[in-house]
C-alpha positions, 0 to 999 in steps of 0.5 A: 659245866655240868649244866651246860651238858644237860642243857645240851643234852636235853635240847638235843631230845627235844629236837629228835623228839620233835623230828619224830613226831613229825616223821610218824605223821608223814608215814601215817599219811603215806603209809595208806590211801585216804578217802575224803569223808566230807568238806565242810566250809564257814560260809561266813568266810565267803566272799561272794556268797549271795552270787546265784552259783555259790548260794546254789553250792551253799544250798547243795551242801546244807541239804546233805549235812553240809558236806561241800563234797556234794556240791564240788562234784557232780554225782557224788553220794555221801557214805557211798561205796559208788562215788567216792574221792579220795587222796593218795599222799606219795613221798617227794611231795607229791599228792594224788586225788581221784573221783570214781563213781562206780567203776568208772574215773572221773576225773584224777589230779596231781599237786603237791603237798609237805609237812613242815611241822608234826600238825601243818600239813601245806597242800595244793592239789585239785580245785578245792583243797589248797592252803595250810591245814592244822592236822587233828588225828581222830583215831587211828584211822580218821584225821581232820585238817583245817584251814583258815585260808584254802583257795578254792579256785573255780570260786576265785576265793579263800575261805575257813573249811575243815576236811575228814578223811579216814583211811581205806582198808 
């Protein structure tokens, strides 16, 4: 009888254990605003990359440390404070993301997103970001999630990538 009850009580722990890990990471994610600091893509994943528009995309975003993020948005300047995109993770599921340049919106979206487990974030928001995203905490204020199948949508195509963001203060 005593084992069963240690069994119990252990699997038990192990159980809120896991629940509270996963309850961190969702309010460490709705507890800031986040700005995407780069996209980066396996071009090998790519479906139709030797097509004019995605070798100009390839080509775009080699030219700038291979971040994807200059060439999905028109203007945007690395580690600037003039253009920037950014994420705002809300409870119930719900995901903004904006682009400024300056003072100006460019444009905003909404989508959705959950975490079903402490590391799987599953999103679908905007034109780039939509998949299952294995969650890597960097520091106390930079995440990376990647992902093997994200649809890119105006690409028609599903393809490796890996997103940096780190919290605005």
């Amino acid at each position: 009888m005593k084992l069963n009850t240690k069994i119990i009580i252990a699997a038990t722990l192990l159980l809120f254990t896991i629940s509270a890990c996963r309850k961190i990471q969702e309010d460490n994610l709705i507890k800031g605003l986040w700005q995407v600091e780069s996209i980066s893509i396996d071009t090998s994943t790519m479906l139709n990359r030797n097509t004019t528009f995605v070798r100009n995309l390839i080509d775009t975003a080699n030219a700038r440390n291979g971040n994807y993020l200059n060439a999905f948005l028109d203007g945007y300047t690395a580690n600037s404070s003039n253009a920037y995109y950014r994420i705002d993770y809300q409870r119930d599921g719900i995901v903004f993301t904006y682009y400024n340049i300056g003072d100006s919106n460019v444009y905003s979206t909404i989508g959705k997103w959950e975490l079903p487990k402490n590391n799987l974030l599953i999103q679908k928001v905007d034109k780039f970001l939509d998949g299952q995203f294995t969650i890597k905490q960097l520091n106390t204020t930079s995440y990376s999630y990647k992902s093997t199948n994200n649809y890119i949508k105006f690409l028609d195509d599903t393809v490796s990538l890996e997103v940096k963001i780190k919290k605005v203060p």
